[in-house]
N, C-alpha and C positions, 0 to 999 in steps of 0.2 A: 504494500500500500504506500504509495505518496502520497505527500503533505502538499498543502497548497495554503498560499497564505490569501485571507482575505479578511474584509474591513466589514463589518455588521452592523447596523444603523439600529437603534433600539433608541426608542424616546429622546429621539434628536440626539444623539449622542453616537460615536462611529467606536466600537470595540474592535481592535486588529486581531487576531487569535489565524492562530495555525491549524485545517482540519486536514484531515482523509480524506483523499478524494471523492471517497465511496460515501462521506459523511457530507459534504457537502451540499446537496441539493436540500437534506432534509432539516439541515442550521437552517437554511436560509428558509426557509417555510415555516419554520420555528419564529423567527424574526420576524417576518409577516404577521402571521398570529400575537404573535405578542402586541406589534403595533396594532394592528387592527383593535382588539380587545381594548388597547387605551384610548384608542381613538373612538371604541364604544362607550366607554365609561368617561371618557369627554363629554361627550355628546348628552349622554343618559342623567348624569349627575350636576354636570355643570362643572366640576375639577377642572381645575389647570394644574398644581399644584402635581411637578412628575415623581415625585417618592408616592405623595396619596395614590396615584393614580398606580405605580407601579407593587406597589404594596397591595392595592384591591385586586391587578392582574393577577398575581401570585399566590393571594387566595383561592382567587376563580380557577385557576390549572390545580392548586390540590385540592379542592374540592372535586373537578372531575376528573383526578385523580382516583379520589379515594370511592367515587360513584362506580369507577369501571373494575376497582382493585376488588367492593363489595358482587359486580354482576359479574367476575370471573372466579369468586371465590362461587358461588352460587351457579355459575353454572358447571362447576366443578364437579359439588355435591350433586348435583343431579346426573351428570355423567357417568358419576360412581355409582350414583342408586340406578341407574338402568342397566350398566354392567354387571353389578351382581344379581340385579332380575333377570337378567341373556344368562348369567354363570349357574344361576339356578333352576331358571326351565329349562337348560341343556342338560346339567347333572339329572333331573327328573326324566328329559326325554332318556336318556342313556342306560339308566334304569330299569327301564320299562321296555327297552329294547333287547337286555340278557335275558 
């Protein structure tokens, strides 16, 4: 993997930082997101004010964070409860087949 350097714009502000090539596209989409989201909560709130404004972003990503961490835990358990329903009608079919 090479590195490539490039400059990232976040709340008027230019960060330089070194990525992977392969990491590249998805900084920069991150960066979009980011500004977008303040330029929501601009708009939504009335904020100018770029810590308030980057501080409420940064709620908003852990919170659906922590929304997708609770629907991957949950569809986890459910994965596992249908696999041991298939592990159990198969022992039963196998069963009934000696």
């Amino acid at each position: 993997m090479s590195e490539l350097s490039i400059k990232l714009r976040i709340a008027e502000r230019e960060y330089p930082m070194k990525v992977n090539t392969d990491d590249e596209e998805r900084i920069r989409r991150v960066g979009r997101e980011i500004n977008e989201r303040l330029v929501k909560y601009r708009e939504k709130y009335g904020i100018d004010d770029r810590q308030d404004l980057l501080a409420m972003v940064a709620f908003d990503i852990c919170m659906d964070r922590q929304r997708q961490e609770t629907l991957r835990q949950q569809t986890e358990v459910l994965i596992n409860d249908k696999v041991a329903a298939w592990e159990l009608l198969l022992a039963q079919a196998l069963q009934e087949s000696e």
